[in-house]
C-alpha positions in Angstrom: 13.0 -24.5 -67.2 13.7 -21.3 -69.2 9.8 -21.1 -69.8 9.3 -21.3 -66.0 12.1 -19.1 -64.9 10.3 -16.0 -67.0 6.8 -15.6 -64.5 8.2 -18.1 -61.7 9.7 -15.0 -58.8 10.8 -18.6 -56.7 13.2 -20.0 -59.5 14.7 -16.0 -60.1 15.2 -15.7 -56.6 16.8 -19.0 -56.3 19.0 -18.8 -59.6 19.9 -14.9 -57.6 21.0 -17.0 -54.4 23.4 -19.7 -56.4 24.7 -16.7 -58.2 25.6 -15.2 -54.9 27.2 -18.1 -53.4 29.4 -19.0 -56.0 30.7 -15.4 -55.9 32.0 -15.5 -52.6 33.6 -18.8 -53.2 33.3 -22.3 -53.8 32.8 -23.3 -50.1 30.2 -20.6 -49.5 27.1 -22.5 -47.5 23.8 -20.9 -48.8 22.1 -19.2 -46.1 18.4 -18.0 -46.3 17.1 -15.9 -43.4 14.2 -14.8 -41.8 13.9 -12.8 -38.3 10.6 -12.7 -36.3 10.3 -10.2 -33.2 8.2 -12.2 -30.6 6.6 -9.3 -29.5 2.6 -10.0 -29.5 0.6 -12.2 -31.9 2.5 -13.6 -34.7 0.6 -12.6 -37.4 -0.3 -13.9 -41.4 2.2 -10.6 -42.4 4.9 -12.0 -40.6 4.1 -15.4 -41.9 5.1 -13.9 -45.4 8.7 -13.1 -43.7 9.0 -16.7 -43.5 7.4 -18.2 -46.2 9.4 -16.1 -49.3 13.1 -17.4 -47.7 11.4 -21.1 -47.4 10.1 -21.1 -51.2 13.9 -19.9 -52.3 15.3 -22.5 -50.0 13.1 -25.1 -51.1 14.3 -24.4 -54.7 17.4 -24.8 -54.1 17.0 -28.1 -52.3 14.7 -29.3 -55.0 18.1 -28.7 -57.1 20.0 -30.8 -54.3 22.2 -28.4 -53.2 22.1 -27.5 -49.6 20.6 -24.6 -48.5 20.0 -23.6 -44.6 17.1 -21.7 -43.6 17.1 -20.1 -40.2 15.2 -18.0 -38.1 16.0 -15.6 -36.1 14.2 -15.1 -33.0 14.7 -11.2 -32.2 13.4 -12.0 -28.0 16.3 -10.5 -27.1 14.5 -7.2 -28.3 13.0 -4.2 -25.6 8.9 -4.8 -25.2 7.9 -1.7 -26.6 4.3 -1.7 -25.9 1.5 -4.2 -24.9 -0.9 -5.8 -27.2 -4.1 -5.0 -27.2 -6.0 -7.5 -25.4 -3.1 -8.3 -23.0 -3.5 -6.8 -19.2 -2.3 -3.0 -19.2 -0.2 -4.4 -16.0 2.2 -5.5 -18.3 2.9 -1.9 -18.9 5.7 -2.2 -16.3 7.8 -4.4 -18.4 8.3 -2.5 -21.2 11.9 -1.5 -22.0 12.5 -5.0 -20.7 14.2 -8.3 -23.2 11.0 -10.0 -24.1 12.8 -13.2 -22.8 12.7 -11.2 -19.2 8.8 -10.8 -19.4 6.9 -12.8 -17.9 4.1 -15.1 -19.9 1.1 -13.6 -19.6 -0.9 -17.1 -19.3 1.2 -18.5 -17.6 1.8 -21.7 -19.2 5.5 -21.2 -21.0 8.6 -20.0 -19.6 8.3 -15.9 -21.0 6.7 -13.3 -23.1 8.3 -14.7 -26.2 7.6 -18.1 -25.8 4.0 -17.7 -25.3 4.3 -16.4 -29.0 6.6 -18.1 -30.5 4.8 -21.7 -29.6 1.6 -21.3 -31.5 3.8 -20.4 -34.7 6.0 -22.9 -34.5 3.2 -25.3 -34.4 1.5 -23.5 -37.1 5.4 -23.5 -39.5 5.1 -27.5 -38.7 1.8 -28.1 -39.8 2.7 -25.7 -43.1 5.9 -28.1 -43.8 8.1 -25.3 -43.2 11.8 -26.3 -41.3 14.2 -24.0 -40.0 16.9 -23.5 -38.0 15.8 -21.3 -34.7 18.6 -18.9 -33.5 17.5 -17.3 -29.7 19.2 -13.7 -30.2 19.1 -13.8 -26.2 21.2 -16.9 -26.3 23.1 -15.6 -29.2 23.7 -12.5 -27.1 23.5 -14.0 -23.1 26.4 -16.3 -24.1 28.9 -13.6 -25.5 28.7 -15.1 -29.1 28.8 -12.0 -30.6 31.4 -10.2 -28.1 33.9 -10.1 -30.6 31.5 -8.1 -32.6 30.1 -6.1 -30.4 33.3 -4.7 -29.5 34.5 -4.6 -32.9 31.4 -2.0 -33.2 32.3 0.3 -30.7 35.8 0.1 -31.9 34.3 1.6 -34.5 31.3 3.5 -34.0 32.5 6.5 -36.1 32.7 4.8 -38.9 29.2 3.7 -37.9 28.0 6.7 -37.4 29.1 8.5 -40.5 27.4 6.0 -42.5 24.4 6.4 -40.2 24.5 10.2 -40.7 24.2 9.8 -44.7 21.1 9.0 -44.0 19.3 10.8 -40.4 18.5 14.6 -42.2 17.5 12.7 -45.9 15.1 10.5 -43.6 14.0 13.2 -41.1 13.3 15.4 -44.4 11.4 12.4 -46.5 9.6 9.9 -44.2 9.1 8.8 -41.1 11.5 6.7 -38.8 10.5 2.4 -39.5 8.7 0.5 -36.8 11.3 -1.1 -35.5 13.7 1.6 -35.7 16.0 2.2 -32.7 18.2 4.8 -33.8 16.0 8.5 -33.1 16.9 8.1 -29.3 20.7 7.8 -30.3 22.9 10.5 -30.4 25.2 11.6 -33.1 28.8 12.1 -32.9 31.3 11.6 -30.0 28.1 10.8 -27.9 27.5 8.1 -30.3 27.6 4.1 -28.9 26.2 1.4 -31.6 25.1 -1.0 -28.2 22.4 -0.5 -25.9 23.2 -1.8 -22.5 20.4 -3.5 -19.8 19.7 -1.5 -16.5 21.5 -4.1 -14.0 19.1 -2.3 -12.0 15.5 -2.1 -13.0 16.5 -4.7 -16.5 15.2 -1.5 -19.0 16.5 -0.7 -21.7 16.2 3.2 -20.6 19.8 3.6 -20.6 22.6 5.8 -22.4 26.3 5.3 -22.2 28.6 7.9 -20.8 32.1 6.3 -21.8 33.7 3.5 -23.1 37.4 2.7 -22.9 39.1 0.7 -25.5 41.7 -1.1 -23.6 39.8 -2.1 -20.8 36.6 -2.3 -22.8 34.6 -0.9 -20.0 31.2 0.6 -20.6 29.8 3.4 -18.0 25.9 4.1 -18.0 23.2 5.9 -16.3 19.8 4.6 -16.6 16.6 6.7 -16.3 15.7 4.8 -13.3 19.1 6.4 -11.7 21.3 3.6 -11.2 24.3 4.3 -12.7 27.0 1.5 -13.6 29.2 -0.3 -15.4 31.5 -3.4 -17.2 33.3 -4.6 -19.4 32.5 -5.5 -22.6 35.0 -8.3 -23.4 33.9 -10.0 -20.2 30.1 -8.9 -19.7 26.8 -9.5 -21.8 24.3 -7.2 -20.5 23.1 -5.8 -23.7 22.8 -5.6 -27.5 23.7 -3.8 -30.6 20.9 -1.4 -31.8 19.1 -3.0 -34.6 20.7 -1.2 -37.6 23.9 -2.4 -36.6 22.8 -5.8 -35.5 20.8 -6.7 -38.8 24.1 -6.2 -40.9 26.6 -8.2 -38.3 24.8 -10.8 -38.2 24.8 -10.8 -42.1 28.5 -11.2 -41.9 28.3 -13.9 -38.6 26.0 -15.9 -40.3 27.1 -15.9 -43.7 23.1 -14.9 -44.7 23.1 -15.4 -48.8 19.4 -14.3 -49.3 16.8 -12.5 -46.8 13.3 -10.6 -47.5 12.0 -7.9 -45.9 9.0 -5.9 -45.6 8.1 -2.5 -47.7 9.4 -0.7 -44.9 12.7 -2.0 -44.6 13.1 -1.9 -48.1 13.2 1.9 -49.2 15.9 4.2 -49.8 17.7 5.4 -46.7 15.9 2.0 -45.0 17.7 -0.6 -42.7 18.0 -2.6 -45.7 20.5 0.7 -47.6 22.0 1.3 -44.3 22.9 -2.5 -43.5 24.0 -2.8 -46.5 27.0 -0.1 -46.4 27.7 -0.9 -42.7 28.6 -4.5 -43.5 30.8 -3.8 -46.5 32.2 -0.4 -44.4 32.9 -2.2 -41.0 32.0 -6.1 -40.5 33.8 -6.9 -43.9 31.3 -9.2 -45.0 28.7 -8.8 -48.1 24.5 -7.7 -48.0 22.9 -10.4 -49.0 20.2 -11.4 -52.1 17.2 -9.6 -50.9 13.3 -9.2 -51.8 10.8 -6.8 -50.6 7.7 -8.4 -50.2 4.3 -6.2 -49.5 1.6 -6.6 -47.1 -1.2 -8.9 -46.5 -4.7 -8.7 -45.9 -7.5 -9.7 -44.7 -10.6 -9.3 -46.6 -9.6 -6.0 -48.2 -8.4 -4.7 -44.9 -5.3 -2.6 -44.6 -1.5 -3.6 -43.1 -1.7 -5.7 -39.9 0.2 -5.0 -37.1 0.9 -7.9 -34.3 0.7 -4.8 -31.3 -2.5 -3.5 -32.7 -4.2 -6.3 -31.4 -7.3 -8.3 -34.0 -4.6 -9.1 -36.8 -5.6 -13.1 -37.5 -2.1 -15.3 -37.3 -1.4 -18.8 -39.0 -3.3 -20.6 -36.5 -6.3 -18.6 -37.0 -6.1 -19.3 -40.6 -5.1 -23.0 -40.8 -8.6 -23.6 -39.1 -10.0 -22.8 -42.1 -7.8 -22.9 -44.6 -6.1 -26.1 -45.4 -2.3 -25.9 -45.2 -1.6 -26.7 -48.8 -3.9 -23.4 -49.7 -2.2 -21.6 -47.1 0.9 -22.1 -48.7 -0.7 -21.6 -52.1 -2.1 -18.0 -51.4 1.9 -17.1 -50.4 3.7 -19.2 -53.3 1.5 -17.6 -55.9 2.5 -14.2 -56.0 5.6 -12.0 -56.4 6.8 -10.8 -53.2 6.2 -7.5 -54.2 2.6 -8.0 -54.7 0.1 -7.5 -51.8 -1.8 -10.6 -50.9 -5.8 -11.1 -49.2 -6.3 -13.8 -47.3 -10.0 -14.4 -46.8 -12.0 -15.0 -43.8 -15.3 -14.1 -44.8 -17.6 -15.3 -47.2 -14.7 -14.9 -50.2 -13.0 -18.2 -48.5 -15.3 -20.0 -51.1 -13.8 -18.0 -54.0 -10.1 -19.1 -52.7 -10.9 -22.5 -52.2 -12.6 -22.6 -55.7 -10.0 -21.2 -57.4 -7.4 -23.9 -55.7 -9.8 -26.6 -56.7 -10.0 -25.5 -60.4 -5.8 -25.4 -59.8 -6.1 -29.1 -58.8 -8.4 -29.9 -62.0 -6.2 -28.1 -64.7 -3.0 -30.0 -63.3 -5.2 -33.2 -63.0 -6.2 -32.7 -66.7 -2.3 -31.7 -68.3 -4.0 -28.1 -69.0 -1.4 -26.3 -66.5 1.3 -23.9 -67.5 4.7 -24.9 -66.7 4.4 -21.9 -64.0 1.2 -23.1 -62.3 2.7 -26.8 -62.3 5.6 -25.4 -60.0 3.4 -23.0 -57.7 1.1 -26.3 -57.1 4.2 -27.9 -56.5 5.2 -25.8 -53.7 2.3 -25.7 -52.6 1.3 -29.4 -51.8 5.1 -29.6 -49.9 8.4 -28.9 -49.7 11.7 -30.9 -51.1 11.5 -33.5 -47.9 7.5 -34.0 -47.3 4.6 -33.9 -49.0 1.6 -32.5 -46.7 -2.2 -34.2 -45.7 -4.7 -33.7 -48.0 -7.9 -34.5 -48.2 -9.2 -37.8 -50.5 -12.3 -36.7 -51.7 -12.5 -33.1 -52.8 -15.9 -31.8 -52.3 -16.4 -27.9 -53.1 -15.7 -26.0 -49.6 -19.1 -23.8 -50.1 -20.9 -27.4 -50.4 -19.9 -29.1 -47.4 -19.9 -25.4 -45.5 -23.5 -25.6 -46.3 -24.0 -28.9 -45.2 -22.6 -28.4 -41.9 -24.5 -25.1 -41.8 -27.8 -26.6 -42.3 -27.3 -29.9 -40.4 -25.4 -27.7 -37.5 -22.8 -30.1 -37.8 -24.4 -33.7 -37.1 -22.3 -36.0 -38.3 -24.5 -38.4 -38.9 -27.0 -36.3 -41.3 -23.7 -34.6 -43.1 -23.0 -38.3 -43.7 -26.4 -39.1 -45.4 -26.4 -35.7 -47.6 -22.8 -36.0 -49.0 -23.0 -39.3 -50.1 -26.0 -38.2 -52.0 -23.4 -35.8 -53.6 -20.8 -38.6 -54.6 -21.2 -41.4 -56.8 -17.7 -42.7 -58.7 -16.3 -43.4 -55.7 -19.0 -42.8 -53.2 -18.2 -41.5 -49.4 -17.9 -44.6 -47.3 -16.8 -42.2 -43.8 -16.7 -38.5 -43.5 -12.9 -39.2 -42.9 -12.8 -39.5 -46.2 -13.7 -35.3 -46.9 -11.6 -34.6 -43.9 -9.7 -32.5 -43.3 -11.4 -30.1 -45.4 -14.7 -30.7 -43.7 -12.7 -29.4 -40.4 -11.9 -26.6 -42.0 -15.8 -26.1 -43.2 -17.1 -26.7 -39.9 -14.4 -24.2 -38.1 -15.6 -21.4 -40.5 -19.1 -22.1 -40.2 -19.2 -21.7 -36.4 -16.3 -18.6 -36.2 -16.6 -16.8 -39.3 -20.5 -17.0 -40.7 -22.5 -14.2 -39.3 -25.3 -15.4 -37.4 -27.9 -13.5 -39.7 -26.6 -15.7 -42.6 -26.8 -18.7 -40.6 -29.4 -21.2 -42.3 -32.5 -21.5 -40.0 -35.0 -24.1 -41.7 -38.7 -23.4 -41.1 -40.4 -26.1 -38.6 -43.3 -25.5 -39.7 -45.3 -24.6 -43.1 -45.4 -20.9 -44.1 -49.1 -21.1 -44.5 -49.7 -17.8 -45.0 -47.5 -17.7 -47.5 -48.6 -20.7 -49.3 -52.3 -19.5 -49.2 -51.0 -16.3 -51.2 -49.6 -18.2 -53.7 -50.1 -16.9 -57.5 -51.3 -20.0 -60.0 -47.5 -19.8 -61.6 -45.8 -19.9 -58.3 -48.5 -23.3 -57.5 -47.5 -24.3 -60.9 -43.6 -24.1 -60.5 -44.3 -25.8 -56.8 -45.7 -29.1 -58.3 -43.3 -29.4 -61.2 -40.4 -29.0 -58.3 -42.0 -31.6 -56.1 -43.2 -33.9 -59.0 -39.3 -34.1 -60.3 -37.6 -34.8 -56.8 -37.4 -38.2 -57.1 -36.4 -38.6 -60.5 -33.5 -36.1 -60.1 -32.3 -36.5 -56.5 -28.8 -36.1 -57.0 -27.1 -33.1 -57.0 -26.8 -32.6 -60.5 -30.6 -33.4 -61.1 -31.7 -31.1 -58.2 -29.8 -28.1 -59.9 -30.9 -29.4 -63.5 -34.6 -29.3 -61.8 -34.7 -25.9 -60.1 -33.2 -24.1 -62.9 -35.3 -26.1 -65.0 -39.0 -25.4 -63.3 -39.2 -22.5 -65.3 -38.4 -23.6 -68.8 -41.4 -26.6 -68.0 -43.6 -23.4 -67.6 -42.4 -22.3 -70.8 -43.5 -25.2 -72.5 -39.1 -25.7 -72.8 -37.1 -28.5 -72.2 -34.9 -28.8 -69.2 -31.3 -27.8 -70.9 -33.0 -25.3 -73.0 -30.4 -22.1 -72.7 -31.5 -19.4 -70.7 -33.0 -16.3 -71.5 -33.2 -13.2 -69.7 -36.8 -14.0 -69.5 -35.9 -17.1 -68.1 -33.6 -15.8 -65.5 -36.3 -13.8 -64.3 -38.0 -16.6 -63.6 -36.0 -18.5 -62.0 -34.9 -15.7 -59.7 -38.5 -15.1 -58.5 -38.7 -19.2 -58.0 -35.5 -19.4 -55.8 -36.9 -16.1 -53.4 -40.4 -18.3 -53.5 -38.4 -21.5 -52.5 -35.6 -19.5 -49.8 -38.8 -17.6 -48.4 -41.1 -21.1 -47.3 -38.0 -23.0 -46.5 -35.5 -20.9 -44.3 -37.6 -17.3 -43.8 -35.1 -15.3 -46.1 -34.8 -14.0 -49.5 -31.3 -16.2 -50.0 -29.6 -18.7 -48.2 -27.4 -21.8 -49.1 -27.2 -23.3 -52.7 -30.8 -24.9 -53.4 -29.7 -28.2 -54.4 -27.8 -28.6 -51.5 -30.2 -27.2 -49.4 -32.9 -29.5 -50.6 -30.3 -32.6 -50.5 -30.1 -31.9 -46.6 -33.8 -31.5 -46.0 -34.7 -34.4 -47.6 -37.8 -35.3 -49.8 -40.3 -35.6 -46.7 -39.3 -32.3 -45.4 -39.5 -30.6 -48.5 -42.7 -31.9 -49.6 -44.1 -30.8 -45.8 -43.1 -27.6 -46.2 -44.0 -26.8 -49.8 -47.1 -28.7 -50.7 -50.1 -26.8 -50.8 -53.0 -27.7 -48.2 
């Protein structure tokens, strides 16, 4: 284990956690969280706010301890702005719980719902269990009232600690997304909870008193009702988030939580939270990691209100949910990850594959054996895969030439399996799913593979004597190497014939020459481009007949 622990960031976080728990005391529970505002789209960067607490918890299950993973739903949060892509109508809502929106398709009970039911679907298929916490139900049913008031007791104390940090942040960055504090004022004028408009529902409010006996609460709201109750009897708001983040530290017990890069800096909720539940809930910050961003394809930090950020749904249609997990499991938190949508989902797939083959083959480090591990499921189930790995840029290219008839992708893949061979297309599935989804969503029309109907006569009546040399030598060899290995064997080796070479002779950068001139030659009579699909697999899916139609020589 000692050789794992030194590169594996899951088993240091874990060992962190146990550490934790045992310091608090022998009856401890070990609590991982995560908290997910339902606010638009949930997207693959929030997916990592999930997916670092569910590794550690795993671990620690794997170790058979108990270990409790919830998720905080923050829908009892103000809707700050529409998504993009959402009706600007819904512009009225803002300031309003999320939970008090309504759906905007109309097919769940609110705003938050419509969000949170693709990603729960999407956590399901990825293995990943948690325990959901509704902060509106949390809230709505005075759970935290005892907190709450215990907060205004002493908002003081809150706001001194607060203050440590308002003129460092003004002077060094810029206040975090979620931040709720700049609208707040400082001293006497300072209340830690944000009451509801009975009114108009907004969160456009500001308190004007509050009386510690009675526990009453006075407000004016923008919208100019003015109003008021009490706190130890009424629920018609919540704690501001730098407040509410460390109490429910202390109410749940929460021994390890990640956060993103910009909770995570000095003077962040993260420092803050971390005073204020020492300071004034008496309980103790918990393990934390800071995990970066992800990516898509090189592109920058996604943002679920900016509208266009691809969520877990989007990518499990391409990506199967073992390499989902993978791309997540394999780096340290702290390290920014790409997940791929265009042509690079080849790369990732390849590099999972060649995973599979070292494990397969007792090559693996003791490291990649545990990130594979993880990846394939979690302590309690082991997730679909498919039975016969075929390589995802093959079978993309089969459905791309065959446009996805089953019954030709059939006929060509079997031609590329031997020990076993494909009986059904079950069999590749669901990885062929997963080809055909990208193929139709992802793969720019202008690289779509459009096979010629007809001979390129022109083009074969302008043929030089090497290029009508190397276009017999092809279609002389077909039927001894039909295969996939014999068709690439064959067009690399066309060239090396000409040479007067063997087939497996190495190449030389004469050679290579060559052979890149043959494979424009062979791209520009059979699909009108200068590159397309791999040509053995391309010339697997036309078949012989085709190929000798459109490359013989009249």
């Amino acid at each position: 284990m000692a050789g794992v622990k030194q590169g594996d960031w899951v088993v240091a976080a874990a060992d962190q956690v146990i550490a934790e728990g045992k310091r608090r005391g022998p009856d401890s529970p070990l609590v991982c969280a995560s908290g997910v505002s339902p606010s638009g789209p949930i997207h693959l960067g929030n997916l990592r706010e999930i997916m670092v607490p569910h590794f550690v918890a795993d671990e620690i299950r794997r170790r058979g301890m108990e270990c409790k993973h919830i998720l905080s739903w923050d829908d009892y949060d103000r809707l700050r702005k529409v998504p993009a892509g959402l009706p600007a109508s819904f512009a009225e809502h803002i300031g309003r719980p999320l939970t008090a929106v309504p759906d905007p398709c109309g097919e769940h009970e609110n705003w938050a719902e419509h969000f949170k039911v693709p990603f729960r679907a999407a956590l399901a298929e990825l293995g990943v269990e948690v325990t959901e916490i509704s902060q509106t139900e949390m809230y709505a049913s005075g759970a935290y009232r005892e907190q709450i008031l215990h907060a205004m007791r002493n908002r003081e104390r809150i706001d001194a600690v607060l203050g440590r940090y308002r003129t460092k942040q003004a002077q060094t960055a810029e206040a975090e997304p979620d931040d709720d504090e700049g609208d707040e004022p400082a001293g006497n004028a300072y209340y830690p909870y944000k009451p509801y408009c009975a009114a108009c529902g907004r969160d456009t409010t500001a308190i004007s008193s509050f009386d510690e006996g009675s526990t009453e609460i006075r407000y004016s709201c923008q919208c100019g009702h003015s109003d008021g109750f009490a706190l130890s009897e009424g629920n018609g708001g919540k704690l501001v988030w730098k407040v509410d983040w460390p109490m429910r530290w202390a109410y749940e017990g929460v021994t390890f939580e990640a956060g993103g890069v910009d909770h995570s800096s000095p003077g962040s909720s993260f420092t803050v939270g971390s005073q204020l539940v020492r300071e004034v809930f008496g309980g103790q910050p918990p393990s934390y990691l800071g995990y970066s961003f992800v990516g898509i394809s090189g592109a920058a930090k996604m943002s679920g209100s900016a509208g266009g950020a691809p969520t877990p749904t989007d990518a499990l249609q391409i990506l199967e949910a073992p390499l989902l997990r993978w791309l997540y499991a394999r780096r340290k938190p702290n390290q920014a990850i790409t997940v791929a949508f265009d042509q690079e989902v080849n790369r990732l797939y390849d590099e999972w594959d060649a995973l599979g083959r070292k494990v397969a083959a007792g090559q693996a480090e003791l490291t990649e054996l545990a990130v594979r591990e993880r990846s394939i499921g979690s302590a309690t189930r082991t997730l679909p895969s498919t039975e016969l790995v075929l390589p995802f840029r093959t079978l993309a290219s089969v459905v791309d030439i065959t446009t996805g008839d089953e019954e030709q992708t059939l006929r060509i893949l079997r031609d590329f399996t031997s020990d076993p061979q494909l009986a059904d297309l079950d069999q590749v599935r669901p990885r062929l799913d997963r080809a055909q989804a990208w193929v139709a969503g992802y793969l720019p029309a202008d690289e779509r593979t459009q096979v010629r109907m007809e001979p390129d006569r022109a083009r074969l009546g302008q043929l030089s004597p090497t290029e009508r040399e190397a276009l017999k030598l092809l279609l002389d060899g077909l039927d001894e190497h039909w295969s996939l290995p014999g068709l690439t064997s064959l067009v690399y080796g066309v060239p090396k014939l000409q040479a007067g070479l063997a087939l497996d002779a190495p190449a030389t950068p004469e050679l290579k020459a060559a052979q890149r001139s043959l494979f424009s030659l062979l791209y520009a009579l059979l699909v009108g481009r200068d590159t397309g699909p791999r040509l053995p697999t391309l010339l697997l899916a036309l078949g012989t007949e085709r190929i000798r139609t459109l490359l013989s020589v009249a």
